[in-house]
Structure formats: C-alpha cells, structure tokens
C-alpha positions as CSV (number, residue, x, y, z in Angstrom):
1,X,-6.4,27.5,6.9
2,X,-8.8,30.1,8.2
3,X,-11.0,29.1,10.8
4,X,-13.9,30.3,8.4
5,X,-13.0,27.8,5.4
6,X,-12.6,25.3,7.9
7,X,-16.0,25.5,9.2
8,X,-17.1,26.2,5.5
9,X,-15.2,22.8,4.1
10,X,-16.5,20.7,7.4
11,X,-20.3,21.9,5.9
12,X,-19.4,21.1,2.6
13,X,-18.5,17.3,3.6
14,X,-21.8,17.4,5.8
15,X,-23.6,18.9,2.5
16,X,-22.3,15.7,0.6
17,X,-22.9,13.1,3.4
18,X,-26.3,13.7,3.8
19,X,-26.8,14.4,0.2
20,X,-25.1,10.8,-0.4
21,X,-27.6,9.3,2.3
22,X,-30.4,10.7,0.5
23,X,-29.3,9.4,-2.3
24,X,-29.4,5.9,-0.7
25,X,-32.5,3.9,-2.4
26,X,-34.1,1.1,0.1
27,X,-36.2,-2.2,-1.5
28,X,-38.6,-3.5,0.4
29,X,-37.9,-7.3,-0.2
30,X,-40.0,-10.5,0.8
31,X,-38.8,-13.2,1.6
32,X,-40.6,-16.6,1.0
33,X,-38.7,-18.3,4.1
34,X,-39.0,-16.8,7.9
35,X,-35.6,-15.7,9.1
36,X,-36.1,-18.3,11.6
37,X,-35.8,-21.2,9.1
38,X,-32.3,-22.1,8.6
39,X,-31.1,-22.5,5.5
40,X,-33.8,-21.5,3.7
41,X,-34.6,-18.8,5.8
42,X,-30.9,-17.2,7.0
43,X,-30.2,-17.1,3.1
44,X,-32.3,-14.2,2.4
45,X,-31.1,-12.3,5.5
46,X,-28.0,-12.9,4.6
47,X,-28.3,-11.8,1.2
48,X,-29.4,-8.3,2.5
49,X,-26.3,-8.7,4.7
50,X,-24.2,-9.2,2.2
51,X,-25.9,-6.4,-0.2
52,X,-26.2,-3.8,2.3
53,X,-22.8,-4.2,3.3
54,X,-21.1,-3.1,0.4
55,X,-23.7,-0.4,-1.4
56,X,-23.3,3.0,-1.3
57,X,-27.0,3.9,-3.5
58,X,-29.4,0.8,-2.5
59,X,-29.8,-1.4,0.7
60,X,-32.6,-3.7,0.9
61,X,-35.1,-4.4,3.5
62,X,-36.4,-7.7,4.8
63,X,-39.9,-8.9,5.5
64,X,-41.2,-12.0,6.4
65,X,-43.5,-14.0,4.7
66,X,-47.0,-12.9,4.8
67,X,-45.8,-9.5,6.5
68,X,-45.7,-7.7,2.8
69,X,-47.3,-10.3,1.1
70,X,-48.5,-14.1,1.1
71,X,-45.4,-16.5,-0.3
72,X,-47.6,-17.4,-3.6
73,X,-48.3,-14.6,-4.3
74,X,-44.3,-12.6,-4.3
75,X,-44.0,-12.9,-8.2
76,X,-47.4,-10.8,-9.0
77,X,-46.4,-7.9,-6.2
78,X,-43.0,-7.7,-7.3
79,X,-43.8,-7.8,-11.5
80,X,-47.0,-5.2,-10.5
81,X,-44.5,-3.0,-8.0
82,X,-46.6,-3.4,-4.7
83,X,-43.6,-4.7,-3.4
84,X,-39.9,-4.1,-4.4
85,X,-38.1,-7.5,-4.5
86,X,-38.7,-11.0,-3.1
87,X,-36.1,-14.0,-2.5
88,X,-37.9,-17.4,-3.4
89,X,-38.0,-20.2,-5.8
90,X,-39.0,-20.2,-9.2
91,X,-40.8,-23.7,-8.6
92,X,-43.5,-22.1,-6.6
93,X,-44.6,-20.7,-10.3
94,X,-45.1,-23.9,-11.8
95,X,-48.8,-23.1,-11.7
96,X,-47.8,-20.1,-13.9
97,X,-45.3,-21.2,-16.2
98,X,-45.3,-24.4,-16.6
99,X,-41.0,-24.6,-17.2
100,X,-40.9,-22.6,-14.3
101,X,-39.3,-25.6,-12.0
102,X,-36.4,-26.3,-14.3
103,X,-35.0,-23.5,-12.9
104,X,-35.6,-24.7,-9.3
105,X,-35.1,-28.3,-9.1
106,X,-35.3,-30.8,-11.9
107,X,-36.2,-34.5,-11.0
108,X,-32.6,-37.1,-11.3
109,X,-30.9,-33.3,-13.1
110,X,-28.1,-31.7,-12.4
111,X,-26.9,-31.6,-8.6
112,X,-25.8,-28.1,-7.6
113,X,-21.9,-27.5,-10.0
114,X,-23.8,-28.7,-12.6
115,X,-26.9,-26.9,-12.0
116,X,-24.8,-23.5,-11.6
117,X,-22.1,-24.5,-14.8
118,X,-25.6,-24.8,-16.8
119,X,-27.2,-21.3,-15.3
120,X,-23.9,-19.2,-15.2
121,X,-22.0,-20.4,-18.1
122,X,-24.1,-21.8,-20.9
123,X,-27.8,-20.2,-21.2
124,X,-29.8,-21.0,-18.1
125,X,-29.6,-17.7,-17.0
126,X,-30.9,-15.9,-20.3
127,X,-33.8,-18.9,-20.6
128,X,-34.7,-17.8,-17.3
129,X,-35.2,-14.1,-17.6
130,X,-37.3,-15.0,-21.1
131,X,-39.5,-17.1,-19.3
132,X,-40.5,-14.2,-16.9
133,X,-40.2,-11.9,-20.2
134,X,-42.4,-14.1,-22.4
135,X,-44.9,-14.6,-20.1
136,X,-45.0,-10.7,-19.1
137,X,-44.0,-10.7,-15.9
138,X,-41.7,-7.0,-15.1
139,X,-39.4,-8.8,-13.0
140,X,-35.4,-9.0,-13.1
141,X,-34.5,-11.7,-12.3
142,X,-31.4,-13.2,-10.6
143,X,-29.5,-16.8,-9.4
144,X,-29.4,-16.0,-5.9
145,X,-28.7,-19.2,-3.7
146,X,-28.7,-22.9,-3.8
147,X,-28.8,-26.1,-1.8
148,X,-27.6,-29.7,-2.2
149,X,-30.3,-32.4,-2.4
150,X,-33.2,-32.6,-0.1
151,X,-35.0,-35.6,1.3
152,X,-37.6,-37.0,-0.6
153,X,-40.5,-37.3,2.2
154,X,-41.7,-38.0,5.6
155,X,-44.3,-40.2,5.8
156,X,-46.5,-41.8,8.7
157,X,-45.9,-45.1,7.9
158,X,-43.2,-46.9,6.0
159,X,-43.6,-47.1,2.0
160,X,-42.1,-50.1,0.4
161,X,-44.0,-50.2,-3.1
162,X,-45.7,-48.1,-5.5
163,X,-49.2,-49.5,-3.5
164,X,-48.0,-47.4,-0.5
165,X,-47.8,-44.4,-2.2
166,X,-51.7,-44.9,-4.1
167,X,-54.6,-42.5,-1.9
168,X,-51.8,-40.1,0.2
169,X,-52.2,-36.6,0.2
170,X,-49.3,-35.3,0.4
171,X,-47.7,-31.8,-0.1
172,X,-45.2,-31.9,-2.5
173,X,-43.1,-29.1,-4.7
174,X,-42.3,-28.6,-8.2
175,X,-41.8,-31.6,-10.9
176,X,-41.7,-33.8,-8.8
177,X,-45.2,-33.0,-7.6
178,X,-46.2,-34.5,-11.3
179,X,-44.4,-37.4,-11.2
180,X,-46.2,-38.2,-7.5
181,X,-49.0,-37.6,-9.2
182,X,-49.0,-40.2,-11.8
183,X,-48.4,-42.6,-9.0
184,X,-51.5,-42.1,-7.2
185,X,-50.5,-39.8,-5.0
186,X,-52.6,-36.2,-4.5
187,X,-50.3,-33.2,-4.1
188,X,-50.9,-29.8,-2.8
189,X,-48.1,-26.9,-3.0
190,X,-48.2,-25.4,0.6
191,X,-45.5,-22.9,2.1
192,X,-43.4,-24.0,4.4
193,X,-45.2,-22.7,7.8
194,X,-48.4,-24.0,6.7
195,X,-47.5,-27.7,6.6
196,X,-47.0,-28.9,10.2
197,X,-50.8,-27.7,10.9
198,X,-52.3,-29.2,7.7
199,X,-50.6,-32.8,9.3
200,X,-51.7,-32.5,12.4
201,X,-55.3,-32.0,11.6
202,X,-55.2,-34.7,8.5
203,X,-55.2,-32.5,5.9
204,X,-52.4,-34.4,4.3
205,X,-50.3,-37.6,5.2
206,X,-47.4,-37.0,4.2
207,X,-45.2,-34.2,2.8
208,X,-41.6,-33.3,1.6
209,X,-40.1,-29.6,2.1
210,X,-36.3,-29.8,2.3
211,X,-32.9,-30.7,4.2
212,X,-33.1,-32.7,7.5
213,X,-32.1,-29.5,9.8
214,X,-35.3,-27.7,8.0
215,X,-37.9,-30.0,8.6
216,X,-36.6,-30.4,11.8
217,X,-37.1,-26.8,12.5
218,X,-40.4,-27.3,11.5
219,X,-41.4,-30.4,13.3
220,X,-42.7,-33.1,11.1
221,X,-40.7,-35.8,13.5
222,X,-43.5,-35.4,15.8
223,X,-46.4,-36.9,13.1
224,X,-44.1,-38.5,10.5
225,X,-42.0,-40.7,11.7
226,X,-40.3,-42.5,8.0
227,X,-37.9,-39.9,6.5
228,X,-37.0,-41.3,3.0
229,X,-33.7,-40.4,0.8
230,X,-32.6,-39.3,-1.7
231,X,-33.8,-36.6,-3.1
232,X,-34.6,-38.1,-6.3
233,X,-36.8,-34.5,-6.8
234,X,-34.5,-32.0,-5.8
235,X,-31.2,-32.6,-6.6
236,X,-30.1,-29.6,-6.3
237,X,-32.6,-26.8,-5.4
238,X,-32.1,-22.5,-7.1
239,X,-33.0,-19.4,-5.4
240,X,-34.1,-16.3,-7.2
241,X,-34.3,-13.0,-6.4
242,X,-36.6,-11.3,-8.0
243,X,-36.5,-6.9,-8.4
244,X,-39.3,-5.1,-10.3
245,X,-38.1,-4.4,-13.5
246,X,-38.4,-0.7,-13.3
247,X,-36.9,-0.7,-10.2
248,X,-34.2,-2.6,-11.6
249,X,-33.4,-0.6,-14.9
250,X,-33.6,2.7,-12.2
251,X,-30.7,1.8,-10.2
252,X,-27.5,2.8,-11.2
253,X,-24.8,0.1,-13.4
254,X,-22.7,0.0,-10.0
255,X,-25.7,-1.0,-8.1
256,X,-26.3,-3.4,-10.1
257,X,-23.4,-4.8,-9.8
258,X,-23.1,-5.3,-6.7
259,X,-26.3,-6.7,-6.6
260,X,-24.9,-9.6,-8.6
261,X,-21.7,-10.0,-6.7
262,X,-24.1,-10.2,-3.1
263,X,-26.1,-12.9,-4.8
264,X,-22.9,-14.5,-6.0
265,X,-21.5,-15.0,-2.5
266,X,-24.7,-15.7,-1.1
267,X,-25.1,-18.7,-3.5
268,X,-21.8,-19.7,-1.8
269,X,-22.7,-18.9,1.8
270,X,-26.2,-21.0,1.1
271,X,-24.4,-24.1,-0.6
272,X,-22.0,-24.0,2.4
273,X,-24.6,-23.7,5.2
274,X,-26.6,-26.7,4.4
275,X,-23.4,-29.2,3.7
276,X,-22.3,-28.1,7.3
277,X,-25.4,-28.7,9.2
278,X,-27.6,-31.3,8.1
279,X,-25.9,-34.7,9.4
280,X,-26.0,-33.4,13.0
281,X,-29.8,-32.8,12.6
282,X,-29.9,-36.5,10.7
283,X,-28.4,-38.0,14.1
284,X,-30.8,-36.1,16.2
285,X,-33.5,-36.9,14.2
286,X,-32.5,-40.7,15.0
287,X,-31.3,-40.7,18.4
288,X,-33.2,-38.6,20.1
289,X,-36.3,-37.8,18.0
290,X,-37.3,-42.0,16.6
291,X,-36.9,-40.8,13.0
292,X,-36.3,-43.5,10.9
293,X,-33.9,-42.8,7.9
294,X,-34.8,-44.8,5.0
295,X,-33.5,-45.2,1.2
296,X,-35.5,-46.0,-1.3
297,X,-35.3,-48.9,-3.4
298,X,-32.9,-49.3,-6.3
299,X,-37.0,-50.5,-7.9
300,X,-38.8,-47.4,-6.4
301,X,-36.2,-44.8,-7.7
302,X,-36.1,-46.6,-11.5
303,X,-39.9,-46.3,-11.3
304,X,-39.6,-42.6,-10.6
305,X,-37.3,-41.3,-12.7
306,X,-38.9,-43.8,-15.6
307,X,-42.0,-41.7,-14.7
308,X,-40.5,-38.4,-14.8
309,X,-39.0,-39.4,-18.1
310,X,-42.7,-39.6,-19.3
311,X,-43.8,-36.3,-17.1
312,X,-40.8,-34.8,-19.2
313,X,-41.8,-35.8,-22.6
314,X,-45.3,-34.8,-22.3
315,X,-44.3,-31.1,-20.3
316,X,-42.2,-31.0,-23.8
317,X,-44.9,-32.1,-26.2
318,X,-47.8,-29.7,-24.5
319,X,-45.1,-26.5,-24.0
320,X,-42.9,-24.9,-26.9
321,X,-40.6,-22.8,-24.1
322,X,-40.2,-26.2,-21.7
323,X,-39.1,-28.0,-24.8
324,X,-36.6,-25.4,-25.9
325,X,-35.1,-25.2,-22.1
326,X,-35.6,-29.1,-21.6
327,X,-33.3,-29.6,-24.5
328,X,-31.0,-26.9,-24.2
329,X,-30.5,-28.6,-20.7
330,X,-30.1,-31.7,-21.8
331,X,-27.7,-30.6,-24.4
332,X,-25.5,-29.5,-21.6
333,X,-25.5,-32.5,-19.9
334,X,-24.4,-34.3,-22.2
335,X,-21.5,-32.8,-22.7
336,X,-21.2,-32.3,-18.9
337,X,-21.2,-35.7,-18.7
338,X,-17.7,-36.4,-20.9
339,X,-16.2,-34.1,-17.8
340,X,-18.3,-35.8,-14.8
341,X,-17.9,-39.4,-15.5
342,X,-14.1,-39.5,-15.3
343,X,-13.2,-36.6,-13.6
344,X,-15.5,-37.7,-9.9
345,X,-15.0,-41.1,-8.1
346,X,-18.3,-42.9,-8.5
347,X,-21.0,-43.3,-6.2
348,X,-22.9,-46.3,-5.7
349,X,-26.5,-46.5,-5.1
350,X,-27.4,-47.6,-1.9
C-alpha cells in the first residue's frame, strides 16, 4: 500500500468516526431521586450506565431533581418535550390518572415476580402505555426498575389502634394514601428531599417514603423514632422511564432496543441492591440510632387491607380504565395463585 492510500484510508476511518459521533443522539433525562439516594437514587444513574454503555446512536444524560425540572412535574416536560426523558414512578400521577398507582405499588398486590410476571408477560405493560395514551400524554413509556417492600411509616410516637392514626398529617404515596385517608389520617404527596424539613418544622407528623437504608439517608430517625412494618402499601414498588414520544419513534429500532435491554438489567441491578443493603441499615437504625422496629398488628393490617378493599371498589365504580386494569390484575392473580401457594414455603404473619 502506497503511502497516499494509507493516509487517504486513515481519513476515511476518521471521516466515519466522527461522522458516527455525530450521529450520537444525547436525552436529557430527569431523574426524580438525587444520585445521592441509594436505591432510589443510584437506579437512575445506573440506568444511564448501563444505556450509555452499550449504544452506539443515543446516550442519555442525568439531572437531578429540580435541576431540569421539579419531581411533580417530569410527566408534563417530558409528554410537552421541554425535557427528554425522566426515571420516576408512575404513582406520583395519581392526581392525574387516577389508575396511575397500579402500576407503582398496589396496596396487599403482587410483591415484585409477581408484579413483573403481570407487567412483562400478561398485559400490564400494554395497560400501561394506554393509560398515558388515553389520557394524552406523548410519552413512551417503559418498566425500568423495581424494589421489594418498603416500610409502612415512621411515626413520633407509637400507634397501637386505628385512634392513633385519627388527626396525623402525614405524607404518604400512592393508594395507600387513600386508604390512610379513610382512617383519619391527612396525607400530602411530597418528594423525597422535601420531607425531613416539613417534620422538623411540624408540617406533618409522620410520613412513609421507602426501604430502611433510604429513610435513613434522609434522616427521619432524628424526629420519628417508631418505624412500623410491613409494607402493607408497597409491596413491591415499579420504576418507569418515561421518553417523549417523538423522541422515541425518532430513534432508530436498534436503539430502541437497547433501551429495553438497559432497563431490563437495571430492573435487576435495582431489585438486587435493596435486598443486599437494607438489614444492615435496620440494625443501625436500632443500635445506634434508638429506632424502634415495630410490626403491625395482625388487627391493624386486616383493617387496612379491609379498607383498601373498599378504596378498590369505589376507584373501580368511579373509573372505567381502573376497573378494566383492576380486574385484568386480579385476573392474573388468580391464576398466579394456583403457582404461588404450592410452589413457595409459607410465611407467617408476625
């Protein structure tokens, strides 16, 4: 080879390269957990780990809450293109659409196989894009991580009966929030950095958010010292990731792709993460922090899931599109159940 066509064929592959990087499309995604937050927060960074990792035509950029745009408000920014993407939780749009939390956390549903069997396999995941579809909202949207059960509250003082519970103002997410509700209690949906202040100054006097290692990050041992379990509310709690819809339908099928496969492994990564870490938070919470873990009652947890079976019925009666995904759900589960009930060793309630 000439030295000409070698300098001529080492420009070509120069021509390509940058032509390739150019090529490259970068998403701006929010996230609606700070990267500090484990968990909750590492997921999303992880996710654009994972994505940008593997992609040759898009990589994705992550932003803070509030640095693009305010938690609450990533579903309208990303369906009316001010921003690109966002990684939350479809329960922060209960406001919005009112079966938006049955694809987040359903109160005494399906812990996390069951919850991904129903969203992967059956028809969660097409029930979930027609929600955002039939309510206009131009978003993609996909299953993008997931966490066991949370704890079901920290509270100042300790709550032995329904009485307890009557006058607190308490932040609380999703359906669960309803059920509270009907108990007496008054809820308020706040993102996660906002609730430490809004208990320190009495704003509210109690609050849930998620796993022990979580709420430790953020604190709430210092005010509340009762940390009650299970998580009767949150089972099992889905992330989304959301992409404009034009954004979306712009990228390429191998893009895509990929995109699916990095929120795939990320659902795995998530899972993984919070079954790894939480019990040595649990044991610093008790032995060096004075948490007090407590369980509810086998009579407190029959009165809330009696009273979500009512919040249920009446979300069904007042909604066609909860209805239809409340009982396509339930359908599932039934079935489910003919696999879980002989297949797992059984666990008593404590």
């Amino acid at each position: 080879m000439t030295f000409t066509r070698l300098l001529a064929g080492t420009a070509l592959c120069a021509t390509m390269a940058a032509t390739a990087v150019s090529a490259q499309q970068t998403l701006e995604m929010t996230s609606a957990f700070s990267e500090n937050l484990p968990i909750l927060g590492t997921a999303g960074v992880n996710f654009v780990e994972k994505i940008n990792g593997i992609s040759e035509s898009v990589e994705f950029e992550h932003f803070n809450p509030g640095e693009l745009v305010p938690t609450l408000e990533a579903l309208d920014a990303v369906s009316n293109g001010s921003i690109d993407a966002a990684y939350t939780t479809s329960g922060y749009w209960q406001g919005k659409m009112t079966a938006a939390s049955l694809f987040a956390a359903v109160p005494f549903g399906p812990e996390a196989g069951e919850f991904l069997a129903w969203m992967l396999y059956d028809d969660g995941q097409a029930l979930f894009q027609q929600m955002y579809d039939d309510n206009g909202y131009d978003v993609h949207v996909q299953p993008c991580g997931i966490i066991a059960p949370e704890t079901s509250g920290w509270f100042k003082n300790e709550i032995t009966s329904v009485e307890d519970l009557e006058g607190l103002n308490m932040r609380f997410f999703g359906l669960g929030a309803e059920v509270m509700q009907r108990l007496g209690v008054s809820t308020s949906l706040l993102a996660g950095g906002d609730i430490f202040p809004a208990l320190e100054r009495g704003a509210i006097d109690a609050t849930e958010f998620s796993m022990p290692r979580i709420d430790a990050r953020l604190g709430f041992y210092n005010i509340a010292k009762y940390n009650y379990f299970p998580g009767w509310h949150q089972p099992a709690t889905m992330f989304e990731l959301l992409i404009n819809k034009d954004v979306w339908e712009d990228l390429d099928d191998r893009a895509q792709r990929q995109i699916e496969v990095a929120c795939l492994a990320n659902i795995t990564d998530n899972y993984a993460e919070g079954e790894a870490t939480n019990f040595d938070a649990m044991r610093e919470n008790t032995e060096e922090n004075g948490v007090s873990i407590e369980n509810w009652s086998p009579e407190m947890l029959d009165l809330f899931e009696t009273t979500w079976n009512e919040v249920a019925a009446d979300l069904a009666a007042e909604d066609e599109f909860f209805a239809e995904v409340w009982a396509d759900l339930g359908e599932f589960r039934e079935g489910y159940s003919v696999w879980s009930d002989n297949i797992y060793l059984p666990r008593p309630r404590n």
